[in-house]
N, C-alpha and C positions, 0 to 999 in steps of 0.2 A: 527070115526076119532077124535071124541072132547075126549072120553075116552087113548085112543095114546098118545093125545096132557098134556093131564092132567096127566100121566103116567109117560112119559119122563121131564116132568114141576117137579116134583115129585124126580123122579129120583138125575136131576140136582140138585133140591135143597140136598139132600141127600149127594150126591157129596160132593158139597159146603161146606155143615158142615163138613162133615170127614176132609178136606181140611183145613177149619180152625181151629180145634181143632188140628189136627197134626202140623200148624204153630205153633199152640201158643205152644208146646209145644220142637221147638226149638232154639236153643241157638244164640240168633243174635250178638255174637260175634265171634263165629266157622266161621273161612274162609277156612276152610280147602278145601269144596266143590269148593270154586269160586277161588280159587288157584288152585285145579285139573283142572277145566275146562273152565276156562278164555280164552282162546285159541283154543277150540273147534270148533267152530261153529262161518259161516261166517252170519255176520250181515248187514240187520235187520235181524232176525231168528225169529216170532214171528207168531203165529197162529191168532192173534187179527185183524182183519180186521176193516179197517174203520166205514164199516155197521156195526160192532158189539157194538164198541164204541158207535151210534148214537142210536143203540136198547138199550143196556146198560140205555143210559141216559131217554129215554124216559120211560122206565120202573120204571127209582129213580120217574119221576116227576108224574105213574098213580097209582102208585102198593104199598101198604103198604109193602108187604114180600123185595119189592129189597131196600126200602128206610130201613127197618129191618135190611139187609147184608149190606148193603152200612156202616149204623152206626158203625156194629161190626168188618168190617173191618177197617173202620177209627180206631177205639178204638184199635183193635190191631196194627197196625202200632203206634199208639199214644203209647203205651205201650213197644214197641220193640225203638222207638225211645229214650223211656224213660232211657229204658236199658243202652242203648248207649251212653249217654250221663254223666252215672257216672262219 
């Protein structure tokens, strides 16, 4: 079971980074997306659950790895803001 847990823990992170590297490498100024489908989907629409939030956090405050993504996501939105703001 701990090999599973450790496997999929793995996985995610894997995930995660594809994830942010394919952020960072688009153009936060292209609305083209949020103009096609602004109007799609009835809201909330959102997979994030409350418990997941509250695991989320406890994780920044035991775990070196999530307080590791927490930063690099900060730093990217710090960056895409940055963008934005020419």
């Amino acid at each position: 079971m701990c090999h599973i847990r450790r496997l999929g823990t793995t996985a995610m992170m894997l995930l995660l980074a594809v994830i942010s590297v394919a952020a960072q490498q688009l153009d936060p100024t292209d609305w083209s997306d949020w103009e096609q489908y602004r109007n799609v989907d009835d809201y909330p629409c959102t997979n994030i659950q409350p418990e997941d939030l509250e695991r989320a956090r406890a994780n920044i405050e035991r775990s070196d790895w999530a307080q590791e993504y927490l930063q690099n996501v900060v730093n990217g939105a710090d960056a895409i803001l940055e963008q934005l703001s020419r």
